[in-house]
N, CA, C and O of each residue as an XYZ file, in Angstrom:
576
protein
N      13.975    -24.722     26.597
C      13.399    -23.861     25.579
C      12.933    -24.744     24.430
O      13.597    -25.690     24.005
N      11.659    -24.344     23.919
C      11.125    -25.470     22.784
C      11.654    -24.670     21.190
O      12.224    -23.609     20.935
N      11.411    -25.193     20.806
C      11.621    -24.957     18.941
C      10.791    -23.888     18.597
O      11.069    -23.125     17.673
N       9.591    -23.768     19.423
C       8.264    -22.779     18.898
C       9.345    -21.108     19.655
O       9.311    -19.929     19.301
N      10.005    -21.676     20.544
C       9.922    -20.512     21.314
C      11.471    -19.923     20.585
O      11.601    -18.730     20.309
N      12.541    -20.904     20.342
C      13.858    -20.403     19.097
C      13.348    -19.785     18.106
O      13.986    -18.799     17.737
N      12.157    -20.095     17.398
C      11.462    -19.624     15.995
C      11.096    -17.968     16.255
O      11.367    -16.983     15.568
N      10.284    -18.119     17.688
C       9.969    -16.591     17.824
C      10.668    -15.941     18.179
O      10.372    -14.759     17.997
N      11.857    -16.182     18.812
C      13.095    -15.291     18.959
C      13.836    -14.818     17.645
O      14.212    -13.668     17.419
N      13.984    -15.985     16.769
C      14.801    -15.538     15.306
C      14.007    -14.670     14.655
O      14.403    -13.681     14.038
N      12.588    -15.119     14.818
C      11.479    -13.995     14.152
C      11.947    -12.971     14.469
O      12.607    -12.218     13.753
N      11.553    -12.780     15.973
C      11.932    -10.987     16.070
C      13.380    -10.297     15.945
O      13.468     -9.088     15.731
N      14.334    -10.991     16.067
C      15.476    -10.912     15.667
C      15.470    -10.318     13.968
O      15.486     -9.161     13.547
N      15.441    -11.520     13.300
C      15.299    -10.793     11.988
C      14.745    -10.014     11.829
O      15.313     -9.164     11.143
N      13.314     -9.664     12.277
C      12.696     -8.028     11.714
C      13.590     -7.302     12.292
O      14.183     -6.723     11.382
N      13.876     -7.105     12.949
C      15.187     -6.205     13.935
C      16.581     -5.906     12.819
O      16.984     -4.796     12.473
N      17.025     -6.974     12.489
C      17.474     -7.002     11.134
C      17.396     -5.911     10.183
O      18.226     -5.047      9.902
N      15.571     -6.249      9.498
C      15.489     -5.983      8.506
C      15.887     -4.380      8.505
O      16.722     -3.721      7.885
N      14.587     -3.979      9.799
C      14.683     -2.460     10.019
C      15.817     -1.951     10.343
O      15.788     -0.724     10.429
N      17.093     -2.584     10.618
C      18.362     -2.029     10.804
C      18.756     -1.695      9.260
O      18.930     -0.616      8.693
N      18.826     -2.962      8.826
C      19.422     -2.701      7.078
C      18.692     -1.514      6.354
O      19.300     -0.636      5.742
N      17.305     -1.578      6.488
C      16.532     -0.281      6.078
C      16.759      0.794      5.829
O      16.934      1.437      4.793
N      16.748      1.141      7.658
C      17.792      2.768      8.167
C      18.636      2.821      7.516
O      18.711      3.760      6.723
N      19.641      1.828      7.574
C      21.151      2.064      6.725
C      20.998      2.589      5.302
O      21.522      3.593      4.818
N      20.303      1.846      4.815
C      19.904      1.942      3.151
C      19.477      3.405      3.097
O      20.007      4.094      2.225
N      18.446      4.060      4.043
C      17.946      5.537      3.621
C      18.958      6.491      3.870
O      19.165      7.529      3.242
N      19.849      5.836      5.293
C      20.694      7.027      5.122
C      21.806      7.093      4.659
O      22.423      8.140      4.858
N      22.349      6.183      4.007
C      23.561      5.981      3.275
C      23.780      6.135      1.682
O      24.759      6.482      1.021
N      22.612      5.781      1.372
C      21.760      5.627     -0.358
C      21.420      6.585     -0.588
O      20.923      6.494     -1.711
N      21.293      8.129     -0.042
C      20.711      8.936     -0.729
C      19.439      8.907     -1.416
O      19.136      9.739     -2.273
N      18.490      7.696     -0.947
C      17.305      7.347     -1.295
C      16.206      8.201     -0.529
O      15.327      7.606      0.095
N      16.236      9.297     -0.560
C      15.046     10.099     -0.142
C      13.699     10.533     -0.860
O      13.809     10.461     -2.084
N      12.821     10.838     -0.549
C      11.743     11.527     -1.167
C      10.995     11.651     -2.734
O      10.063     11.304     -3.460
N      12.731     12.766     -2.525
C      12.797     13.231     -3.763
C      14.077     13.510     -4.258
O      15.013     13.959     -3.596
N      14.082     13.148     -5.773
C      15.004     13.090     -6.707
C      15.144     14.120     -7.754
O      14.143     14.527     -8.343
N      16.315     14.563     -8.021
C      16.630     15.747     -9.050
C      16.556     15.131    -10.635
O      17.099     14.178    -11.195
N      15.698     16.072    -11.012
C      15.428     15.472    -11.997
C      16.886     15.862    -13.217
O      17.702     16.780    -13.300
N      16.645     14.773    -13.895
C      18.468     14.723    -15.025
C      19.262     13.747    -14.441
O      20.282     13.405    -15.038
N      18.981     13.251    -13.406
C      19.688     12.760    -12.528
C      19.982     11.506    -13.319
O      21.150     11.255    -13.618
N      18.767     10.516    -13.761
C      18.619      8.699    -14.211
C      17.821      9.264    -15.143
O      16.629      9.548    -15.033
N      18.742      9.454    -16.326
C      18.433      9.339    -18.336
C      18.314      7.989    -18.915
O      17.832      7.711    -20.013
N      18.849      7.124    -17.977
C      18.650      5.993    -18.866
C      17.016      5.639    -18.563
O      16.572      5.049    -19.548
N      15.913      5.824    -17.442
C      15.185      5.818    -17.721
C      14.038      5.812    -16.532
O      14.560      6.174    -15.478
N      13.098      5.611    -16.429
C      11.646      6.534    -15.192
C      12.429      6.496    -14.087
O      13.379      5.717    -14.005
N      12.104      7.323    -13.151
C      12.782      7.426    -12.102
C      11.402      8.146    -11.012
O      10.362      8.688    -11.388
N      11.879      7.897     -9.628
C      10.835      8.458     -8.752
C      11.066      9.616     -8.601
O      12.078     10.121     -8.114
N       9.815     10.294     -9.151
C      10.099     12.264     -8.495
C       9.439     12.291     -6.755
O      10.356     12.512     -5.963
N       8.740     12.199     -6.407
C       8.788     12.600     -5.280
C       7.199     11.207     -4.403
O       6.854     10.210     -5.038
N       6.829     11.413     -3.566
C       6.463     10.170     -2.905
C       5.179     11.119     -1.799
O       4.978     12.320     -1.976
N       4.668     10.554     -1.046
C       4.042     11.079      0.150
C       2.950      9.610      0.807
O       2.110      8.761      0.511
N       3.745     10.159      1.817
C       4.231     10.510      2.447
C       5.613     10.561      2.675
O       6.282      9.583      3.008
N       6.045     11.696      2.497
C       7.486     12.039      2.400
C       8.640     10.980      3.344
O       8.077     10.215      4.126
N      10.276     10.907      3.296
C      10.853      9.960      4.336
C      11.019     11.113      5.302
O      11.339     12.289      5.126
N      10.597     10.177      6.740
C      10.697     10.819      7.802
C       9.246     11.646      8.496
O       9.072     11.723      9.712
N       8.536     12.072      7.735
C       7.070     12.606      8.198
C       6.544     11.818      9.345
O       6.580     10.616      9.611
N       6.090     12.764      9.890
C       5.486     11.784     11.077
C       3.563     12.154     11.636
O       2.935     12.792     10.791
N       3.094     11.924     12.404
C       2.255     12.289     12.860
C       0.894     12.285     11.000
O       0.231     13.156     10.437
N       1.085     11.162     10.816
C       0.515     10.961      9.379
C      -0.833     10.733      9.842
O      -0.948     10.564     11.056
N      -2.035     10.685      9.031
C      -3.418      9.873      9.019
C      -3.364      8.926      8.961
O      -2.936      8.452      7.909
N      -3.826      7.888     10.226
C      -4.234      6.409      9.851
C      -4.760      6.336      8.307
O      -4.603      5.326      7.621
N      -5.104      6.969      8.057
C      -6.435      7.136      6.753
C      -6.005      7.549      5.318
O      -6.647      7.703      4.279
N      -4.356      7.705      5.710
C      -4.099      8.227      3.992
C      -4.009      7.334      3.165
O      -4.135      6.118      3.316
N      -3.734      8.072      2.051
C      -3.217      6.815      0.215
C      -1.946      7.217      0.550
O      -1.719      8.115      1.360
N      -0.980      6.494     -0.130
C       0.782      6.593     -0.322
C       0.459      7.060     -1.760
O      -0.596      6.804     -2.341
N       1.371      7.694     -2.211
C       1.244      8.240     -3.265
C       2.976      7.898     -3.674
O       3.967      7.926     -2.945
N       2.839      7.584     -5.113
C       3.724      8.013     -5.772
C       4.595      8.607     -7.194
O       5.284      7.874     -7.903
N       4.429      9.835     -7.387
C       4.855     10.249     -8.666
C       6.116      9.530     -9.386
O       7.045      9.098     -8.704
N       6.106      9.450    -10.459
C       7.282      8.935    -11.469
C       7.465     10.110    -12.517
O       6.561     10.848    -12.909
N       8.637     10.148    -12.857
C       8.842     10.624    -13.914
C       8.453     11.194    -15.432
O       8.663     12.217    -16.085
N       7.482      9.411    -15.676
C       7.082      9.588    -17.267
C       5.908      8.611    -17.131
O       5.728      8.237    -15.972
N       5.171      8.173    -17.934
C       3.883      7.575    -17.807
C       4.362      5.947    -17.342
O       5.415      5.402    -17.673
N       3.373      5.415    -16.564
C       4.428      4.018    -16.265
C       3.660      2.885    -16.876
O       2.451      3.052    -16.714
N       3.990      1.686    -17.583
C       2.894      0.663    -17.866
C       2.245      0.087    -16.861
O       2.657     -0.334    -15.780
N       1.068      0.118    -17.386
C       0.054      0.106    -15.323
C      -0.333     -1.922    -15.575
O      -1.160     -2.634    -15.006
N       0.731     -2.259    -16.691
C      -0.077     -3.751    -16.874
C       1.001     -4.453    -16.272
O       0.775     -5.626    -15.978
N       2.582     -3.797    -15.925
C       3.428     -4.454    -15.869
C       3.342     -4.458    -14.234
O       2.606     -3.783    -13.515
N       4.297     -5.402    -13.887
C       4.068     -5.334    -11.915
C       5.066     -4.126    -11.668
O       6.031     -3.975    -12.417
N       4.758     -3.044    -10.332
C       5.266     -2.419     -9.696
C       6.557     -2.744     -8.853
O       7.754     -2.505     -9.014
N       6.033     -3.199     -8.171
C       6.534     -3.989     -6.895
C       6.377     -3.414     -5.963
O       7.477     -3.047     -5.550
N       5.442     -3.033     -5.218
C       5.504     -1.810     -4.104
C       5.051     -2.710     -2.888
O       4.324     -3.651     -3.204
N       5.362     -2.575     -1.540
C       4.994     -3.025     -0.337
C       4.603     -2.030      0.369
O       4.898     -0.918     -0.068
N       3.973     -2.098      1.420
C       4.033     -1.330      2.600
C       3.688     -2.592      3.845
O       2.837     -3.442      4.105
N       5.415     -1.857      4.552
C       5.397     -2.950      6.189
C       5.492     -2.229      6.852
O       6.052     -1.158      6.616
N       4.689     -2.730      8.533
C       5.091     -2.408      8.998
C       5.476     -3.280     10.339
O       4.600     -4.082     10.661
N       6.579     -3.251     11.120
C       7.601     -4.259     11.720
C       7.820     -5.849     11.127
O       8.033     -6.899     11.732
N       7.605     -5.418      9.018
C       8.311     -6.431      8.730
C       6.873     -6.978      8.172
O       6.920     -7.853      7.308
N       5.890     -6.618      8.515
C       4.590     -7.169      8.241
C       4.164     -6.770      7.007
O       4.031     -5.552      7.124
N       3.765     -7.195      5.487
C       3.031     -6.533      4.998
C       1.503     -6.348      5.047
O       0.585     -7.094      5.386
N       1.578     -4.687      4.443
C       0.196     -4.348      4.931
C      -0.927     -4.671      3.364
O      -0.399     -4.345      2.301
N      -2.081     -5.152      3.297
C      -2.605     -5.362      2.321
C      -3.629     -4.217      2.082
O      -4.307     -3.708      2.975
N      -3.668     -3.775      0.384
C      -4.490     -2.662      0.050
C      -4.596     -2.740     -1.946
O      -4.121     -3.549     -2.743
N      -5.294     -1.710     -2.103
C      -5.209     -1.640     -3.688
C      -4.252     -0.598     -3.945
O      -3.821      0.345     -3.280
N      -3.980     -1.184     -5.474
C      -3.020      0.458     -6.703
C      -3.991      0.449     -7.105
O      -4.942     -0.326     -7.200
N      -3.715      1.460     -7.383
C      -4.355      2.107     -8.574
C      -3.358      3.622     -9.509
O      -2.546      4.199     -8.785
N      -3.440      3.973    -10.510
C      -2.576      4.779    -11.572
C      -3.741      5.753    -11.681
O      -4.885      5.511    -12.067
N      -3.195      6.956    -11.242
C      -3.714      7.833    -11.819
C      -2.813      8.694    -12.665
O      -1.752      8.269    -13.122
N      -3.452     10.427    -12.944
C      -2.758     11.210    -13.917
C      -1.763     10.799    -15.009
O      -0.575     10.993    -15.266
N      -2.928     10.062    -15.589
C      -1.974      9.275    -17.098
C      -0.977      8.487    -16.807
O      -0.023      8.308    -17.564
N      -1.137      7.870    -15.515
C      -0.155      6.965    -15.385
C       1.237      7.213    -14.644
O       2.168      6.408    -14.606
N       1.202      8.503    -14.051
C       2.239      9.080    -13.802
C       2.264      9.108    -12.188
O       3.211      9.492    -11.501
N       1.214      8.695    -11.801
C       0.915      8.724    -10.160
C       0.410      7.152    -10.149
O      -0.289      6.563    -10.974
N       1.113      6.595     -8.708
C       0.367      5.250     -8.197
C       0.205      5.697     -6.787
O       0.927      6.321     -6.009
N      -0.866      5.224     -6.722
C      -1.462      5.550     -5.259
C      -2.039      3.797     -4.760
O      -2.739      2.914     -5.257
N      -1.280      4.001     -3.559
C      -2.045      2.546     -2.456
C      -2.646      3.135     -1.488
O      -2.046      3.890     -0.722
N      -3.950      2.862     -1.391
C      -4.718      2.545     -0.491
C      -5.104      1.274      0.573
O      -6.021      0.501      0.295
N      -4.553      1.182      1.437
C      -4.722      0.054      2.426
C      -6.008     -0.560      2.585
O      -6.847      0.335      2.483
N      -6.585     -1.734      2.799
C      -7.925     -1.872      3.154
C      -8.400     -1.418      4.564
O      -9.585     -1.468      4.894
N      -7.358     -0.951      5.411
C      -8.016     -1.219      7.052
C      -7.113      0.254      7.204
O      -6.100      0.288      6.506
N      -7.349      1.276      7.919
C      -6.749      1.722      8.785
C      -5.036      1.448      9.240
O      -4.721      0.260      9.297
N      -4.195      2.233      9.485
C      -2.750      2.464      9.247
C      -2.954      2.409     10.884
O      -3.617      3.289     11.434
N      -2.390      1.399     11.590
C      -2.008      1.818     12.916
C      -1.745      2.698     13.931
O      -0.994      3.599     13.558
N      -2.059      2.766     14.990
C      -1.617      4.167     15.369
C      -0.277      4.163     15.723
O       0.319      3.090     15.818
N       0.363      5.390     15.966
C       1.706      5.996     16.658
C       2.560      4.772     15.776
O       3.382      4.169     16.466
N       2.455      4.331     14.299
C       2.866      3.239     13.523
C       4.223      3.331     12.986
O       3.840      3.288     11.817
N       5.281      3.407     12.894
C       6.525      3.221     12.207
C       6.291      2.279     10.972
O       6.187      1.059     11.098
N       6.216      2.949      9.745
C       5.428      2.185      8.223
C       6.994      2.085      7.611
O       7.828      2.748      8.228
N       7.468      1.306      6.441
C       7.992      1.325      5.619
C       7.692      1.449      4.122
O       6.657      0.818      3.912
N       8.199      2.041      2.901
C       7.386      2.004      1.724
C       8.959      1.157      0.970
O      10.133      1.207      1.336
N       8.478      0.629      0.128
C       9.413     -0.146     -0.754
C       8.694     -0.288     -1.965
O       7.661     -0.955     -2.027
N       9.251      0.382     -3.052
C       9.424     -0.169     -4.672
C      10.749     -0.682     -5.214
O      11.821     -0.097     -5.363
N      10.444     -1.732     -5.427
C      11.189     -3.010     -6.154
C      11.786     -3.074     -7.605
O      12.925     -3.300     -8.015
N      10.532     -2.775     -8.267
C      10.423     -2.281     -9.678
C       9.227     -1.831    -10.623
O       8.064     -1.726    -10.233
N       9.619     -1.605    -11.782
C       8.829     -0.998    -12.417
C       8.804     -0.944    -13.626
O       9.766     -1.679    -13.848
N       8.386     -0.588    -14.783
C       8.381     -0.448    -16.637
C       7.814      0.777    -16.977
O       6.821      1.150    -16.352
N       8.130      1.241    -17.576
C       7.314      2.737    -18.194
C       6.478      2.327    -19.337
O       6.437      1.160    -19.727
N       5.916      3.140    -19.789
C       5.196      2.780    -20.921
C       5.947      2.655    -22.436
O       5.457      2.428    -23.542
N       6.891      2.819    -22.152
C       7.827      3.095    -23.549
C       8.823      1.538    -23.035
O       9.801      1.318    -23.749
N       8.653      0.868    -22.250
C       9.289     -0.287    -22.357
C      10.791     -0.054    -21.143
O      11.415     -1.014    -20.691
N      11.018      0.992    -20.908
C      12.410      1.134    -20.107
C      12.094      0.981    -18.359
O      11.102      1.497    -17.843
N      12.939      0.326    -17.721
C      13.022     -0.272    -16.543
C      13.165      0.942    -15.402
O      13.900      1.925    -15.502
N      12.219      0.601    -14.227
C      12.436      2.050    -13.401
C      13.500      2.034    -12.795
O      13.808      0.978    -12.243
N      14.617      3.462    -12.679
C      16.221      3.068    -12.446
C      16.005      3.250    -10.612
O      14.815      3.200    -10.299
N      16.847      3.419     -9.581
C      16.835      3.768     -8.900
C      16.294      2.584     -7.333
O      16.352      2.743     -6.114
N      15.868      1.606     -8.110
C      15.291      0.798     -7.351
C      16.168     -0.357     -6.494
O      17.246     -0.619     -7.028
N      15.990     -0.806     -5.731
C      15.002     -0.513     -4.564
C      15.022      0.756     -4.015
O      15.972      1.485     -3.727
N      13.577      0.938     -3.895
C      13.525      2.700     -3.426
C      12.781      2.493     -2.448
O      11.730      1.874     -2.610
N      13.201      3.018     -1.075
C      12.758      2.560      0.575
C      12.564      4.304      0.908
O      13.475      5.105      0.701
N      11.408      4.638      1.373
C      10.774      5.552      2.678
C      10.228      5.175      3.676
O       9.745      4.044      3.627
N      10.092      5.957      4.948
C       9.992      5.532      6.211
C       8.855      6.779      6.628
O       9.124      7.957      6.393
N       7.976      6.496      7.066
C       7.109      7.823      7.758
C       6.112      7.089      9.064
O       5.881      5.881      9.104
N       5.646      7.993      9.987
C       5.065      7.376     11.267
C       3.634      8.072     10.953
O       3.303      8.997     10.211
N       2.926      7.212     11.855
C       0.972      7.474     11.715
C       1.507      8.612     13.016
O       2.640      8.830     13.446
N       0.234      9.167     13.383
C      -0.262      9.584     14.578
C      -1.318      8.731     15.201
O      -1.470      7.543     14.915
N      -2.299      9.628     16.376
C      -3.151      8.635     16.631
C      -4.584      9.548     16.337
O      -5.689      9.018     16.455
């Protein structure tokens, strides 16, 4: 066995990994969707997302959307990904409704029959306070 061929085994190994730790995280974390609001006073928090966790049979073709709480600073970094088997996928943000919605748009088409991941990392509001709740992980599938 060569070195090229150990590398691609640990490769797929670790994504195997990752998406294990993932699952765990959504269903153990109470990290779903959506959040009750009162919940995180100390400060922005995610109200709700879409594609929702768990949705399936999605548009190659949609935006991810995600509502926050309170207006967010659109100068500060997010941190948002979208993978999928570990891959990130490349696209634009953009802030809409005063700042209160971020929406990604992918450049290419969402795979078909795709198992996606969404991840926010972090965030700032416009009033300076840190988004609580983070890392915040959803899971939803394309159709074809």
């Amino acid at each position: 066995m060569s070195f090229s061929n150990i590398s691609a085994f640990d490769n797929r190994l670790f994504l195997r990994l990752l998406f294990f730790i993932s699952v765990c995280t959504i269903l153990f974390s109470g990290s779903c969707a959506t959040i009750e609001p009162g919940l995180y006073d100390e400060g922005p928090y995610i109200v709700s997302t879409y594609p929702s966790t768990g949705d399936f049979n999605i548009s190659r073709y949609t935006d991810i959307s995600i509502r926050f709480s309170e207006a967010m600073d659109p100068g500060t970094e997010i941190g948002f990904d979208l993978l999928a088997q570990g891959v990130k996928i490349d696209g634009t943000l953009r802030w809409m409704d005063s700042n209160t919605v971020l929406l990604f748009r992918p450049y290419n088409p969402l795979g078909v029959n795709t198992f996606y991941q969404c991840i926010i990392k972090q965030g700032q509001s416009g009033g300076g306070r840190h988004l609580v709740g983070v890392p915040y992980v959803w899971m939803f599938t394309t159709g074809n």
